[in-house]
C-alpha positions as CSV (number, residue, x, y, z in Angstrom):
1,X,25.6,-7.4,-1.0
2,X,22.0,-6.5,-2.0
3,X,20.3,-3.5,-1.3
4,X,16.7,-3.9,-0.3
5,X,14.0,-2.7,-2.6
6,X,10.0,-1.6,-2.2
7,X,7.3,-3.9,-3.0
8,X,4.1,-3.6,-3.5
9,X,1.1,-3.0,-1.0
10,X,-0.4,-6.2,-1.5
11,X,3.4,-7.5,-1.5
12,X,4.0,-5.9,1.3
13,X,1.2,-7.0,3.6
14,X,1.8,-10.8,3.0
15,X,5.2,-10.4,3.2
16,X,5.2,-8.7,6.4
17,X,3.1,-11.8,7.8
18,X,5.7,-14.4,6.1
19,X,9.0,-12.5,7.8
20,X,6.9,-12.6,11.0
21,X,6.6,-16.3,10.8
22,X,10.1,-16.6,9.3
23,X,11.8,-14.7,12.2
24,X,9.6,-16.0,14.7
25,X,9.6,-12.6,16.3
26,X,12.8,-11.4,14.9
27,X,15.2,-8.9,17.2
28,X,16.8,-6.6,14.5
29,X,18.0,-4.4,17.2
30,X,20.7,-6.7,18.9
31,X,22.4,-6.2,21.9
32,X,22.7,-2.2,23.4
33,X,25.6,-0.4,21.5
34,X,28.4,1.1,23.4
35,X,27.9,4.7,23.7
36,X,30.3,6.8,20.4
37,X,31.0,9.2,19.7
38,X,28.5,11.3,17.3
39,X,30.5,10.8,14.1
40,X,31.1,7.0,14.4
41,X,28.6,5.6,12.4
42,X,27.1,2.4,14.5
43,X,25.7,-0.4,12.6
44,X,23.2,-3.0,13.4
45,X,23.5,-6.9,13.0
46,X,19.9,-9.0,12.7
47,X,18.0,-11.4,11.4
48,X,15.7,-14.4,12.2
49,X,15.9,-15.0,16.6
50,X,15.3,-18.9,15.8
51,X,15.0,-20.8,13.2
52,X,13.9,-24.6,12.9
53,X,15.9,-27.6,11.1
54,X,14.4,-30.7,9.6
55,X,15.3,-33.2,11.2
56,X,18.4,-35.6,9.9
57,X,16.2,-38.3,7.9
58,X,17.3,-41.9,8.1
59,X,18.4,-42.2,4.4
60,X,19.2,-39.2,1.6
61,X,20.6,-35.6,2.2
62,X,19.0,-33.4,4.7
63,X,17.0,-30.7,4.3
64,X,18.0,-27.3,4.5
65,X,17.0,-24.1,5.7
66,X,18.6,-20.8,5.3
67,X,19.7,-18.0,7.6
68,X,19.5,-14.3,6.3
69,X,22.1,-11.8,8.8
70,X,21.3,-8.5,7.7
71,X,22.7,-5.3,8.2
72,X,20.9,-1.9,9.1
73,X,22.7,1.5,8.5
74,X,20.6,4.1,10.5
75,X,21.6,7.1,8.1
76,X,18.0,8.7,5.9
77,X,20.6,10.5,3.8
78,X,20.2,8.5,0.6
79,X,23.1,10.4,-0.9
80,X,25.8,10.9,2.0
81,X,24.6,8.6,4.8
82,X,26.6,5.2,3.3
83,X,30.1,4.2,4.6
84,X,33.2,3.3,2.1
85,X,35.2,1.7,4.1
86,X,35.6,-2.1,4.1
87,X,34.2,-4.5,6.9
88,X,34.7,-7.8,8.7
89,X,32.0,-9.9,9.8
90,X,32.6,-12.8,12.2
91,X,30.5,-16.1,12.9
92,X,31.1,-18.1,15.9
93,X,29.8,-21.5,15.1
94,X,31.0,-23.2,18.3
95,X,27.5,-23.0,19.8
96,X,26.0,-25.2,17.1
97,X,28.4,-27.8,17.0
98,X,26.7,-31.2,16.7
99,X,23.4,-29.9,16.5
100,X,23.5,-27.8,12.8
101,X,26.2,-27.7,10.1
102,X,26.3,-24.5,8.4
103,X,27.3,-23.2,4.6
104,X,28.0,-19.6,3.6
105,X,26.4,-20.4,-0.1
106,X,23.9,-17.9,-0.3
107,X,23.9,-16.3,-3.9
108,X,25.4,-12.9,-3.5
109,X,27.3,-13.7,-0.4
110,X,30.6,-12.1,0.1
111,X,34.1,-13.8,0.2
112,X,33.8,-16.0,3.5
113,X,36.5,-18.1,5.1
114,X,35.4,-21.3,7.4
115,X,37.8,-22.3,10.1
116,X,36.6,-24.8,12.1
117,X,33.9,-23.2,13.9
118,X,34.9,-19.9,13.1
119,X,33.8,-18.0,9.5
120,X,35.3,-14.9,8.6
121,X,33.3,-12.6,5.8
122,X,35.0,-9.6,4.0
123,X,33.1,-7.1,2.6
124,X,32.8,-3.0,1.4
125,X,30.2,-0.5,1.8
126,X,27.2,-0.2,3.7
127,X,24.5,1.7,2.0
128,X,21.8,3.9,4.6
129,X,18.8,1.5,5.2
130,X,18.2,-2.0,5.7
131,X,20.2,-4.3,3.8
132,X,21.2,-8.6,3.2
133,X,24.6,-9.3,4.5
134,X,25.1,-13.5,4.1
135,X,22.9,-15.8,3.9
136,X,23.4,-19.1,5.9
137,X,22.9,-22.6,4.5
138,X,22.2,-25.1,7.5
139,X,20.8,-28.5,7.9
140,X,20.6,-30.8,11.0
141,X,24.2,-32.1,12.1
142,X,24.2,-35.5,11.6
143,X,23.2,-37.5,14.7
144,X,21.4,-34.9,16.2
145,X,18.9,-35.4,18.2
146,X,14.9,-33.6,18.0
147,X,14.7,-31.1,20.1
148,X,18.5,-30.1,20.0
149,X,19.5,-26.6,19.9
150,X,22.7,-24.1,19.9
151,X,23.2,-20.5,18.6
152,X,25.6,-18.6,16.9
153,X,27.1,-15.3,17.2
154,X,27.9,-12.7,14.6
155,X,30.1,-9.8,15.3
156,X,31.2,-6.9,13.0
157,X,34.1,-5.1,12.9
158,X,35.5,-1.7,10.4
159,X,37.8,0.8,10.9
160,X,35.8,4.0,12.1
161,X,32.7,2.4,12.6
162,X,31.1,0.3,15.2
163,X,28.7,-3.2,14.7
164,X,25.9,-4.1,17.3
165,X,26.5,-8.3,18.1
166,X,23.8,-10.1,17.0
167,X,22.9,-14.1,17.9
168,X,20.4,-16.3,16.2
169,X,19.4,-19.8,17.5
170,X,18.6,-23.0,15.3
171,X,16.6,-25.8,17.0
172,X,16.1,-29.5,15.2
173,X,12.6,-30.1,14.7
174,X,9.7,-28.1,15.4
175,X,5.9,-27.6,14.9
176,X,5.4,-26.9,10.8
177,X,1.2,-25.4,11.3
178,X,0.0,-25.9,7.5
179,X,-3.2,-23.4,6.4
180,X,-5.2,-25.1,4.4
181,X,-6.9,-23.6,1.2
182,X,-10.7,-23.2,1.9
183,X,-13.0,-23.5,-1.3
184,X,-14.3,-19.9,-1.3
185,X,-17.4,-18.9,-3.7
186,X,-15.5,-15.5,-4.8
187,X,-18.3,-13.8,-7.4
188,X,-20.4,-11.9,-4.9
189,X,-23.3,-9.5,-4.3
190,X,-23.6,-7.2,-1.5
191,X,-24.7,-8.6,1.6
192,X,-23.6,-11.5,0.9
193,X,-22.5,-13.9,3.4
194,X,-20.5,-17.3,3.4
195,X,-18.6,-19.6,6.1
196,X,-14.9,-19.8,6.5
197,X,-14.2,-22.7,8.5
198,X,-10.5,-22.5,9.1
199,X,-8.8,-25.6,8.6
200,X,-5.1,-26.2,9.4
201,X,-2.6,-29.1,10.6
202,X,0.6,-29.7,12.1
203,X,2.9,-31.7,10.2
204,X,5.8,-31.0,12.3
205,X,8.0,-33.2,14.3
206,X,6.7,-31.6,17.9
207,X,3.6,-29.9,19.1
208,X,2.9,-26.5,18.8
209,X,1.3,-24.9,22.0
210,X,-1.5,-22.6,21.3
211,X,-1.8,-21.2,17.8
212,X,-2.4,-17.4,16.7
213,X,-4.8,-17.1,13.9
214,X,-4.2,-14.0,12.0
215,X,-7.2,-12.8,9.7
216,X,-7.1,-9.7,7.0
217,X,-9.8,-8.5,5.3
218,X,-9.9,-5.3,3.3
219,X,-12.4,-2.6,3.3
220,X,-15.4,-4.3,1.7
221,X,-15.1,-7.6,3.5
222,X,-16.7,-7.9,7.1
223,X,-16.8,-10.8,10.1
224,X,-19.3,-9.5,12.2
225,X,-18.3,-11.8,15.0
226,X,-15.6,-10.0,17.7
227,X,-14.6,-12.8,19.8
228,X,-12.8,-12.0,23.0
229,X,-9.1,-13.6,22.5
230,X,-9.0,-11.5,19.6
231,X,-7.8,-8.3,18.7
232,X,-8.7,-6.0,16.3
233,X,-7.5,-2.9,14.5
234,X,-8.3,-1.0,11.6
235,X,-5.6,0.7,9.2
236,X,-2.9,-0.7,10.1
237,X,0.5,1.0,9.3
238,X,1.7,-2.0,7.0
239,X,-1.4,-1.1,4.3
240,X,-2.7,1.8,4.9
241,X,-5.3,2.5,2.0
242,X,-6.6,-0.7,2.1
243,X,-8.8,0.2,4.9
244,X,-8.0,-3.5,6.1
245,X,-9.7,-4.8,9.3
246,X,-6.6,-7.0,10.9
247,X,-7.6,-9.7,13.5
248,X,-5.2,-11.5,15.8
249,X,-6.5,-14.9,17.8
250,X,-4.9,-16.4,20.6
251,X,-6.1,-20.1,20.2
252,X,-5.2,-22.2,23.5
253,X,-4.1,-25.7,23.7
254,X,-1.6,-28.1,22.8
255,X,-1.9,-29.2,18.5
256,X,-0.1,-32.2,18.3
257,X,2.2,-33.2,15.7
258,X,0.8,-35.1,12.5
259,X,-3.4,-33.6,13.6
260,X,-5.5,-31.4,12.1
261,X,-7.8,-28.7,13.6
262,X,-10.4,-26.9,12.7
263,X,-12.3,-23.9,14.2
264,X,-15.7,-25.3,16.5
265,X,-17.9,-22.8,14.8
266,X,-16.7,-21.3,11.4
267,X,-16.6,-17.7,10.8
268,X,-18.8,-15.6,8.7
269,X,-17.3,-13.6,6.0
270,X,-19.8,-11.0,4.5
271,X,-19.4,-9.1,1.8
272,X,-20.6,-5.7,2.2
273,X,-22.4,-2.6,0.4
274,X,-19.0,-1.1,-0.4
275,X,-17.6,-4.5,-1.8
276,X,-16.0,-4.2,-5.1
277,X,-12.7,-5.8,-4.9
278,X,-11.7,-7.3,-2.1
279,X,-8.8,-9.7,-0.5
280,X,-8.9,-12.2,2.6
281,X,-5.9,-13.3,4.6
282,X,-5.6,-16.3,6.5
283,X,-2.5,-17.3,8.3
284,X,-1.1,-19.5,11.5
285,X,2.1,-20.1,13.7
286,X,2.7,-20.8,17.5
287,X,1.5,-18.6,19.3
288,X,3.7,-16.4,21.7
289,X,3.8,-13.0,23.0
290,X,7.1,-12.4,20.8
291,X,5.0,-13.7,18.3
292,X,1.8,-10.8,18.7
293,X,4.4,-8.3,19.1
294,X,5.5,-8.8,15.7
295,X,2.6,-9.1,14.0
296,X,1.1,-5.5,15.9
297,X,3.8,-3.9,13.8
298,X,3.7,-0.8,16.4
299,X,-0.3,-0.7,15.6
300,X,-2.9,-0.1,18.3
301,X,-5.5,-2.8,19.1
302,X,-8.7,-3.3,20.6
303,X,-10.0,-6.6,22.2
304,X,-13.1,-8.6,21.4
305,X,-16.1,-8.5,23.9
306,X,-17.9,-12.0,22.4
307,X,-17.1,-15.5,22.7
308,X,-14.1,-17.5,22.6
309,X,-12.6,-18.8,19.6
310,X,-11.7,-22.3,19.6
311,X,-9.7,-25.0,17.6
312,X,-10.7,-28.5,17.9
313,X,-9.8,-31.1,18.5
314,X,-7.4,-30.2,20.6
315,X,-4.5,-32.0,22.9
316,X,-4.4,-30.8,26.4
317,X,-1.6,-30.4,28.5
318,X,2.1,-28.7,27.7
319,X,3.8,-28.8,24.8
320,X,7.2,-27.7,24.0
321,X,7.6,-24.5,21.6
322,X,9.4,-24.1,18.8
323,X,10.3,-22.5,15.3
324,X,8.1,-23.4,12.5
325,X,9.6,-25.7,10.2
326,X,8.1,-24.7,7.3
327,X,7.0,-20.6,7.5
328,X,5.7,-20.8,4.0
329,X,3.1,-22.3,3.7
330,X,1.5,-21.0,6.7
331,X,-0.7,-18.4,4.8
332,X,-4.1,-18.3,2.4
333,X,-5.5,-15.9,1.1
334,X,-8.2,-15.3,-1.7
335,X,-9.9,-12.4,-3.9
336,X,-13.2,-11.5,-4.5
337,X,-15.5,-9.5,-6.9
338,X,-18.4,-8.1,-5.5
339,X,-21.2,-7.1,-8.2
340,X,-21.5,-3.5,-7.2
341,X,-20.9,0.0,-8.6
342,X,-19.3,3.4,-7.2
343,X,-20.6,6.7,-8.2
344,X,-17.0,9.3,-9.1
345,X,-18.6,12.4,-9.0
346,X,-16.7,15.6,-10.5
347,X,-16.6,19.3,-8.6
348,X,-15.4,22.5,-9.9
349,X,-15.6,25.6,-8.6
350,X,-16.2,29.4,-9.5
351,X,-13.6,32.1,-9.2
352,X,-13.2,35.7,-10.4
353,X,-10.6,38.3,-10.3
354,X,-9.4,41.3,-12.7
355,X,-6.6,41.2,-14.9
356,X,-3.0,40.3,-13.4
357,X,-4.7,38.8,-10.5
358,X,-3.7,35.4,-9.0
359,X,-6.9,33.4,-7.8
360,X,-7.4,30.0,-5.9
361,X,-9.7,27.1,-7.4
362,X,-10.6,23.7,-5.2
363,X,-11.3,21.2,-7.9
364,X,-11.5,17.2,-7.7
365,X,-14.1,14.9,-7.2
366,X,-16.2,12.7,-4.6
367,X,-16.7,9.0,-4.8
368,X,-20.5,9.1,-3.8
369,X,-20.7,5.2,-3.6
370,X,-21.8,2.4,-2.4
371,X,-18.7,0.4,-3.1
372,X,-14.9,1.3,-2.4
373,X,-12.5,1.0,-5.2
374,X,-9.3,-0.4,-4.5
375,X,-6.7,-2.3,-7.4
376,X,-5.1,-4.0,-4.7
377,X,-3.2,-6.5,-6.6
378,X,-2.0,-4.4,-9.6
379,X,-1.6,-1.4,-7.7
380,X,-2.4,0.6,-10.5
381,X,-4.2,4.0,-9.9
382,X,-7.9,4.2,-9.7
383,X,-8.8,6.9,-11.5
384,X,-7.5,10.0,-13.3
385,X,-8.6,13.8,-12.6
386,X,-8.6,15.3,-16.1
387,X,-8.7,19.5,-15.9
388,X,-8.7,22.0,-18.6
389,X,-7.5,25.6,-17.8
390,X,-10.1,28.1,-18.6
391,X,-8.9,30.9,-21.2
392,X,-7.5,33.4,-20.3
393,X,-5.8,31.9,-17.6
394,X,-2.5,30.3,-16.9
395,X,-1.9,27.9,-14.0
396,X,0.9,29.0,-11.4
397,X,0.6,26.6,-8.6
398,X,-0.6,23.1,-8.8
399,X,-1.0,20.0,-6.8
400,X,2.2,17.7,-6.5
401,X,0.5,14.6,-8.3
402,X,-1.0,16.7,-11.3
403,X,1.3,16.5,-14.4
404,X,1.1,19.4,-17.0
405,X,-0.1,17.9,-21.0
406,X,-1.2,18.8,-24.0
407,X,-4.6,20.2,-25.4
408,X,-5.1,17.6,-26.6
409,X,-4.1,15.3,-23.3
410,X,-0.8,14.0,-24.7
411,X,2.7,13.6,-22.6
412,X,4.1,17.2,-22.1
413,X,8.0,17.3,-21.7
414,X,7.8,20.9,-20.4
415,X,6.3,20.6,-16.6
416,X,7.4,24.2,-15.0
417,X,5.9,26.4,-17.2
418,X,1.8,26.7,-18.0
419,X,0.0,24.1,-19.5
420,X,-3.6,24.2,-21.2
421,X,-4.4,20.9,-19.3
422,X,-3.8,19.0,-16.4
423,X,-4.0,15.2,-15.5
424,X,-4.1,14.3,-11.5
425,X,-4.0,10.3,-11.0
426,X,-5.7,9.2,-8.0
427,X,-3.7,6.0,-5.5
428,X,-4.8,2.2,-5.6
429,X,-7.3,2.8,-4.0
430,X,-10.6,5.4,-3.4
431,X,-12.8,4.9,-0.3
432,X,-16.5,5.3,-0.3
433,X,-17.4,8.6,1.3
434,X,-13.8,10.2,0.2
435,X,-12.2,11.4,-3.7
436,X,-9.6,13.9,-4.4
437,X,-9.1,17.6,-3.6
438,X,-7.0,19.4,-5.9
439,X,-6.3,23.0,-4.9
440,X,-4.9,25.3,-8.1
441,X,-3.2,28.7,-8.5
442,X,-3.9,30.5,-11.3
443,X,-3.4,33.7,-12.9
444,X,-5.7,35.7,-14.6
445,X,-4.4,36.8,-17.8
446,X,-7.1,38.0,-19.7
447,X,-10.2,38.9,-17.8
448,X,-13.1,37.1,-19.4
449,X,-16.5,36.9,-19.0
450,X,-17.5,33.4,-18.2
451,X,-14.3,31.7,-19.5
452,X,-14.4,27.9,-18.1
453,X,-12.9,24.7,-18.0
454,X,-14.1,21.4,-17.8
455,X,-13.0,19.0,-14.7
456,X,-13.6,15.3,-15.6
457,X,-12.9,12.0,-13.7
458,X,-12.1,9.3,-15.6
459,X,-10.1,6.2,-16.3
460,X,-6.1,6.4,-16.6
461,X,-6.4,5.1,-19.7
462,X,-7.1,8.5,-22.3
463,X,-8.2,6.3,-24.9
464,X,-10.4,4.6,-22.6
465,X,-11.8,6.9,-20.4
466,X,-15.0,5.4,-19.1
467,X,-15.1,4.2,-15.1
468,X,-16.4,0.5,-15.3
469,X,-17.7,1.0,-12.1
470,X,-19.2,3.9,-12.2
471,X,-23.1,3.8,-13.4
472,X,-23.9,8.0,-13.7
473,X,-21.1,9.0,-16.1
474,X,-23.3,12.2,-16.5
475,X,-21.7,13.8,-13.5
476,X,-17.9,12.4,-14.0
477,X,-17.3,16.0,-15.8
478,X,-17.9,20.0,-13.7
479,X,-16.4,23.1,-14.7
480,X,-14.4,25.4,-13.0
481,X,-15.8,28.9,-14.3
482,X,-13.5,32.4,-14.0
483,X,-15.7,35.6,-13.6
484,X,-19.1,33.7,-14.3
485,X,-22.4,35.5,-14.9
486,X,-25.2,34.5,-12.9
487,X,-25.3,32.5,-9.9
488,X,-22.5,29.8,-11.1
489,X,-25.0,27.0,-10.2
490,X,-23.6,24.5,-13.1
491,X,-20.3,24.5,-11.8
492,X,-20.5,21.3,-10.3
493,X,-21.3,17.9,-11.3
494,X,-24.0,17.1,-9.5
495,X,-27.5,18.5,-8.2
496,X,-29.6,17.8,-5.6
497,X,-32.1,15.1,-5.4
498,X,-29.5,13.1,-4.0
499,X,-29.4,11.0,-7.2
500,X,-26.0,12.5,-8.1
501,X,-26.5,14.4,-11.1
502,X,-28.3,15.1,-14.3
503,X,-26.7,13.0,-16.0
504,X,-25.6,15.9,-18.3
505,X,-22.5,18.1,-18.1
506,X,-23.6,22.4,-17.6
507,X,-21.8,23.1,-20.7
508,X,-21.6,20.5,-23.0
509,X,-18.3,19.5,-24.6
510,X,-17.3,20.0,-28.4
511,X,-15.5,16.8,-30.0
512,X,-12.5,16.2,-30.8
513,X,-10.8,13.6,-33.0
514,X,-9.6,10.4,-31.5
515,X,-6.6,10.7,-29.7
516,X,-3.9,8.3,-30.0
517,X,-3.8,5.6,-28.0
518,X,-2.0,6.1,-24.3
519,X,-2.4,6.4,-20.4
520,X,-3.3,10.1,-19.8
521,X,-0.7,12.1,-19.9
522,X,2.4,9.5,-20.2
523,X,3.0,9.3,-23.9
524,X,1.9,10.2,-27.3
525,X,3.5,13.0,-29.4
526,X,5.0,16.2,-27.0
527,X,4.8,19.7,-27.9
528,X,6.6,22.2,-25.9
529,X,5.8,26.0,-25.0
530,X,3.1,27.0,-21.9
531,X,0.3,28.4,-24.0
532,X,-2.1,28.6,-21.1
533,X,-5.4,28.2,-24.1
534,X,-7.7,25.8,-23.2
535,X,-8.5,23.3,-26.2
536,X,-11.5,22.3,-26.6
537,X,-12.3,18.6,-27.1
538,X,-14.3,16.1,-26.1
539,X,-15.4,15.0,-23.0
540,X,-16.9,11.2,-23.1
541,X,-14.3,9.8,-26.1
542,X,-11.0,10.5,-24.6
543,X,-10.3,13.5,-26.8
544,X,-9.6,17.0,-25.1
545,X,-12.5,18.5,-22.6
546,X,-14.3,21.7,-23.1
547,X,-12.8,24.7,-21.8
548,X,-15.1,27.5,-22.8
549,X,-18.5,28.3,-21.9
550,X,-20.0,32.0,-22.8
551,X,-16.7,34.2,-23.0
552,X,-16.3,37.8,-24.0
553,X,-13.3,40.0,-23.7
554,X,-13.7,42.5,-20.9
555,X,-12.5,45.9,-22.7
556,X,-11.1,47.5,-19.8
557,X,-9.0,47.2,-16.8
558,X,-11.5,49.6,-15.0
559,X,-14.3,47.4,-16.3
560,X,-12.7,43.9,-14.7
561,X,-12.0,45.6,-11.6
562,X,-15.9,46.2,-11.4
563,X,-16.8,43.0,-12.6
564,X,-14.7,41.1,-10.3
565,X,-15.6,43.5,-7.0
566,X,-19.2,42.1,-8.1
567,X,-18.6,38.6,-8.8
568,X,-16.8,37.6,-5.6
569,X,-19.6,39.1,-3.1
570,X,-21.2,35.9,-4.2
571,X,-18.6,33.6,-5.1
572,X,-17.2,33.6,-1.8
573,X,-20.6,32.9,-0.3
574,X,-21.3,29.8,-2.5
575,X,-18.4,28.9,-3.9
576,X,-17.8,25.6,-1.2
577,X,-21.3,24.4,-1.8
578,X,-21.2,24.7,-5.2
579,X,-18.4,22.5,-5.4
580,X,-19.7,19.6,-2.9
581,X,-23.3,19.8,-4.5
């Protein structure tokens, strides 16, 4: 038995689209389970509803397809929710007899015992989630005819728990839609705008009535046209970051077997001002309400007020409907690289408080655009948050994603207690118009006079820490500055002007020698201890950041008491503007 495991996003979106084709609306719920009682675990039996065969060919061995059954414990307890116990699970093949011969060869598959047109599968344990069971090997019966169809039952059975029945149905022949690949110019520039003039055929054995086009396009992508037998959403719960626009067309009419079709006015794919990286998806099957469910994934979805989108040419009259053949090769897609640039720009913040006190801090940065930056195939974070803790401060509460490292950025074993710096990885992907917020806790351990540290976005890569895409590196680094002097205006990265900085940090950075080469904060030589000192370092070679600006040691407690009484009348004033400026 196999436990299922997570993919990637990108993975993830296709291969949600594949299963939909592959199941052709697949039921994992089975039939209604008797009502238990509440300790009696009750397991689920599912897999594809139908599933096509090839049809028996007139000379060599047929074709064959495979069947997954899976099995679904409901538990979320990862630790306590699986059952021990052994299990039985039963296949009624009588239904298929003469139409489909079956195999229980799937690699991985339990002991199983074929008896006519019974098979009889032992197994043990059940983990909580969604998991394979067997996996079915079946061709076309020979001398069965197209068109021919049975089902066959599965049925579970273990001491103190209870199985859900499922049935799946396989059908000889079938529609098999092909996508075919379109030649796609994929170096763009903003703005620009190319046809897509969806191709695809039917190389089946029977017609497929009315076709659903399904088209993906991630955040910098746009097709401006909104026809009215399609739907649209946006975010959909199968890739979330992506910002993905997902489109579903219900083409009518018969596509015969052995024809080709192609759409009677192509659509226009346009690359917009916050293209970067981008992906297109491209996929057909039969359509069917079954089918849209599916493919909605739970999502909501608003129709088109424009034209119709057609296929041509195009067969009219009924045709029957069936599983696809050939799920596989039902789906295109293709990347693009949109010359364009994203402006990261850092914020700090400005915070005072006497000796012993604890103080919040809302540091991070703002991607300032025009473009969106997303790694959707690698996955691999976007960007890295790199903060310094001003001296005379220790950090006490941080952000979930921010790991504690060295001075000098290296990996830090110790994560509990205080750190000199912090590295915060952004996901795979960061919107135009959004960044990172990254509220701190931090105690003030020695009241200082101006004590800073510096807040840089960069690249995950310390020895490497330059954005590509990013054009103003002047205002990747701010400061977050404990009991400033003056009005705390260079606390953040950027001025006005709306041209999103300087171009130079407030205080600039010492350097530092090279560090060694790593991703921030994941390897390198580990020190332990929490010595709360900021290093200072440099700020544009990788090396450590700043973390002082003018400091002096308050000499008093009575003295930081007045200090910080005066600083916060206007820090708590500006302090939000200061950081967004």
């Amino acid at each position: 038995m196999t436990r299922s495991t997570p993919r990637t996003v990108l993975h993830r979106a296709a291969g949600s689209l594949a299963a939909a084709g592959l199941l052709a609306a697949a039921s994992l719920a089975g039939a209604a389970a008797p009502a238990q009682a509440a300790d009696t675990p009750v397991f689920t039996l599912g897999g594809p509803a139908e599933t096509a065969l090839h049809p028996y060919p007139e000379s060599g061995e047929p074709k064959s397809s495979t069947v997954g059954i899976s099995l679904n414990n409901p538990s979320e307890d990862e630790e306590n929710g699986g059952f021990g116990g052994s299990f039985t699970l039963t296949f009624d093949l009588s239904g298929v007899a003469g139409v489909a011969d079956v195999k229980f060869e799937g690699e991985g598959n339990p002991d199983c015992e074929v008896t006519g047109t019974k098979a009889v599968c032992e197994d043990w344990g059940i983990w909580p989630g969604l998991q394979d069971a067997v996996d079915l090997v079946v061709t076309a019966a020979d001398g069965s005819e197209n068109g021919g169809t049975g089902t066959i039952k599965v049925t579970g059975e273990a001491d103190g728990a209870t199985f859900t029945p499922f049935t799946t149905r396989l059908t000889v022949g079938g529609p098999d839609l092909v996508m075919e690949r379109l030649p796609f110019k994929t170096e763009l520039t903003p703005g620009e705008k190319q046809q897509a003039p969806i191709t695809f055929a039917n190389r089946g054995t029977r017609d497929a009535d009315g076709v659903l086009l399904t088209l993906r396009y991630s955040r910098g992508l746009d097709i401006p046209q909104r026809y009215s037998n399609c739907e649209y959403t946006v975010d959909d719960p199968g890739e979330p970051d992506f910002g993905s626009t997902t489109a579903l067309c219900s083409v009518e009419g018969a596509f015969e077997a052995g024809a080709a079709y192609t759409l009677a006015t192509p659509l226009t794919l346009e690359a917009t001002e916050r293209a970067y990286y981008d992906t297109f998806l491209y996929r057909i099957e039969e359509d069917s309400a079954a089918q849209r469910t599916a493919q909605r994934a739970g999502a909501a979805f608003e129709r088109g007020t424009g034209g119709v989108l057609k296929a041509v040419p195009a067969k009219k009259g009924p045709a029957a409907r069936s599983a696809d053949l050939d799920p596989y090769d039902n789906q295109q897609d293709v990347d693009f690289r949109t010359k364009n640039t994203a402006d990261f720009v850092a914020y700090g913040d400005d915070v005072a408080g006497a000796e012993g006190s604890f103080v919040k801090a809302d540091i991070g940065f703002r991607n300032e655009g025009p473009a969106w930056i997303g790694h959707i195939r690698s996955g691999e974070d976007v960007a890295t948050v790199d903060f310094t803790v001003p001296q005379g401060a220790s950090v006490t509460s941080k952000p979930e994603r921010c790991r504690a490292v060295t001075a000098d950025g290296k990996y830090r074993e110790d994560q509990t207690s205080p750190a000199p710096r912090y590295v915060c990885n952004t996901s795979m992907t960061v919107r135009d118009g959004s960044g990172l917020d990254l509220p701190f806790e931090l105690r003030v351990d020695k009241a200082m006079v101006g004590a800073s540290g510096a807040v840089t976005v960069r690249n995950i890569w310390l020895q490497n820490p330059e954005l590509p895409f990013d054009p103003k590196p002047g205002n990747n680094t701010a400061y977050l500055v404990l009991n400033g002097e003056g009005d705390g205006s260079d606390s953040g990265g950027a001025t006005e002007g709306g041209d999103g900085g300087s171009g130079e940090p407030s205080t600039p950075p010492t350097s530092s020698p090279d560090p060694e080469e790593s991703e921030s904060g994941t390897s390198g030589s580990t020190t332990s201890g929490g010595s709360s000192a900021g290093t200072a370092g440099g700020s544009g070679d990788g090396g450590g950041l700043a973390s002082t600006g003018s400091i002096a040691l308050i000499a008093s407690g009575t003295a930081a008491a007045a200090l910080a009484a005066g600083l916060v009348l206007f820090t708590a004033a500006r302090r939000r503007a200061a950081r967004h400026s």
